[in-house]
Each structure stands twice: as structure tokens, then as C-alpha cells.
N, C-alpha and C positions, 0 to 999 in steps of 0.2 A: 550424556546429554538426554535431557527425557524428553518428552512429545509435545511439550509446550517452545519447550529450547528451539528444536527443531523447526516448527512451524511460523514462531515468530525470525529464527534468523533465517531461512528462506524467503521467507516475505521480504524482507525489507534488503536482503541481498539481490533478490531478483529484480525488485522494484529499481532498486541501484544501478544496476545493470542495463537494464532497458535504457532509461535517463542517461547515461552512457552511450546505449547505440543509437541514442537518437543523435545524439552530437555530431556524426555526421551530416545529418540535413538539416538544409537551409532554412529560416525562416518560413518562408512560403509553402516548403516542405511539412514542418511540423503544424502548420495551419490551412493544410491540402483537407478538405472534406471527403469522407468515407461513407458508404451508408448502415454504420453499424455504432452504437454505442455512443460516445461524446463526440464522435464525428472529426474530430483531428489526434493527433498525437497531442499536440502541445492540454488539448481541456482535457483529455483523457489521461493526462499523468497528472494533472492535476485535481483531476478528483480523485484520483488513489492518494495523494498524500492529501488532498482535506478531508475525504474521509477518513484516515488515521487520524488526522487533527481533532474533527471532530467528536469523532469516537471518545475517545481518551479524554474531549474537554468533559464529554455528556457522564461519562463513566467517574470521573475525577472530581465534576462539581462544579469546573471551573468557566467562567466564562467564554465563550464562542470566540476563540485568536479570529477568527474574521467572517464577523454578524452577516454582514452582505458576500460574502465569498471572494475568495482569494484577488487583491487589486492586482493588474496586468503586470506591476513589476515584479510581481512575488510568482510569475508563471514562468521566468527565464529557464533554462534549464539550471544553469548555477543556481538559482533563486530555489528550484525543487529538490536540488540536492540538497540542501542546505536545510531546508524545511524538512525533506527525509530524515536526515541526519540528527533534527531537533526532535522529530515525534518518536523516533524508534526507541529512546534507551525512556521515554515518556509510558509509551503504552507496553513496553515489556516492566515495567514496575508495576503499571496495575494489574496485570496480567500474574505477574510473580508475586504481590502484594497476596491477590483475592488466593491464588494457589496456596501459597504458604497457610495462609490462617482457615485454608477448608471454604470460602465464602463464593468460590465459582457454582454453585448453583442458588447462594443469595440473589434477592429481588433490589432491584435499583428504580427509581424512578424516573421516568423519559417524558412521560406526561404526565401531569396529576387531571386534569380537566379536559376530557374523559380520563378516566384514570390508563395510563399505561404503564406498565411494570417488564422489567426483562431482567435473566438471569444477568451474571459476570459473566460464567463462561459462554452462554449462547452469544451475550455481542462481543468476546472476543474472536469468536471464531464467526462472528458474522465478515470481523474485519478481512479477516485473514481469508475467508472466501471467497469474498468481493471482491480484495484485491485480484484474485486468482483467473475471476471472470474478468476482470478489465484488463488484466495485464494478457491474457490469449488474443482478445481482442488488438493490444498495441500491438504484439506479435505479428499477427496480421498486416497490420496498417506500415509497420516495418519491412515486413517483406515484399510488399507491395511497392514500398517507396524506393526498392531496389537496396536498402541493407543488408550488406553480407552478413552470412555467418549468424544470422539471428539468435538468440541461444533459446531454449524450448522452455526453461523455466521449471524444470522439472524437478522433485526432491532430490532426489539420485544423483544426478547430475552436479546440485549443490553440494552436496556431501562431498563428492568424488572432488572437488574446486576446494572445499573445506581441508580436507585433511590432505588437499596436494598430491593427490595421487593423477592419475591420469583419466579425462572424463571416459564416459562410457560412451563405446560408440552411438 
């Protein structure tokens, strides 16, 4: 597996994962305010998966799946699973796409007026960062809400979950 593999199925397994341990708590829970970040669990997993969303729409060409941001019934947990589940094998093809054919330090357009240009690989690994900072963040907001066993999110970690072996202390 090389360092692209890696990085994108950590992402979007850890992302998984969390969306999971939230399912213990209650409504009220997932919409308790923190003073870090999007401020609840429930906005802050959902701007990890709109931001995959929109990444990949901006990277891809395609149309903004939701111009004004994600409507409250697409913020359930089912509902973010489910959206995980749609953008991950999305943004691992542009990712595998730009890899393959040499074009991750090709210029894409973000804005033309003022002009703004970005690599492939800088916004894929902008994605994959982002997510990284926000998901420490639920981590927090997890542990705080009294969720056992939080998991850390770590490479290592996935790996050791990946290949079935036993995690690392």
C-alpha cells in the first residue's frame, strides 16, 4: 500500500469511527456546545464530511452537492455515514486519478477572479489534514461527553485494526 492508500483509508476510517462513537449520545449531546472548533459534535462531523464533499466537487468540476450547506436532515448520524461512505471512493479517484497520470502538482482553478490556482496534491492533503485537526478536536468533545474508550486516531493504530492484528498499546 503506498502513502496515498494509507493516508486516504485512515481518513475516512477514522472519520467512520468517530460517527460511530458518537452514537452513543443523545441528541442534546451531539448539539451540547464546546468552546473549540464548530462548537458541537453533530456541526463538526459535518464539516469533515462537507468538506470531503466539497473538495472533491471543487477538484472534480462538478457542481457544489449543497450550495448553502448540508440541510439538517443530511446532519443525522446515519445521514453522515452515508455521505462518508458516498465521498470516500469519490475523492480517493481524484486522488488516484491525478497520482496515476503524474498531475498532483498540476494547477487547478478555485477562483479565476482574483485568480486562485492550487496544486492536486496540496488540496488533497489539505483534505486529509483538516480532517485530522477536526477530528482531535471531536476526540475531545467525545471524551468530554463521557465516551468510553475514545479511539486516538492514530496511523498506527489503523494499521494494526487494518491487518487484524492486535492494537497497540
Amino acid at each position: 500500500m503506498n502513502l496515498l492508500d494509507r493516508l486516504l483509508k485512515h481518513d475516512a476510517w477514522t472519520t467512520g469511527r468517530l460517527i460511530e462513537q458518537s452514537r452513543w449520545l443523545s441528541d442534546a449531546q451531539l448539539d451540547q456546545e464546546f468552546d473549540l472548533g464548530w462548537r458541537t459534535v453533530r456541526a463538526t462531523l459535518n464539516h469533515l464530511v462537507e468538506n470531503m464533499e466539497g473538495w472533491t466537487d471543487l477538484m472534480t468540476g462538478l457542481p457544489d452537492r449543497h450550495p448553502q450547506g448540508a440541510p439538517q436532515v443530511l446532519q443525522t448520524l446515519d445521514a453522515l455515514q452515508m455521505r462518508l461512505e458516498g465521498v470516500i471512493p469519490q475523492l480517493a479517484a481524484v486522488a488516484h486519478q491525478k497520482d496515476t497520470h503524474g498531475q498532483l502538482d498540476d494547477l487547478w482553478t478555485l477562483r479565476p477572479e482574483p485568480l486562485v490556482q492550487l496544486s492536486y496534491g496540496g488540496s488533497i492533503a489539505h483534505v486529509i489534514t483538516h480532517s485530522m485537526h477536526h477530528r482531535a478536536q471531536l476526540i475531545h468533545m467525545l471524551k468530554r461527553l463521557g465516551v468510553q474508550n475514545v479511539i486516538e486516531g492514530d496511523v498506527l493504530t489503523w494499521e494494526e485494526q487494518a491487518r487484524g492484528t492486535a492494537a497497540l498499546p
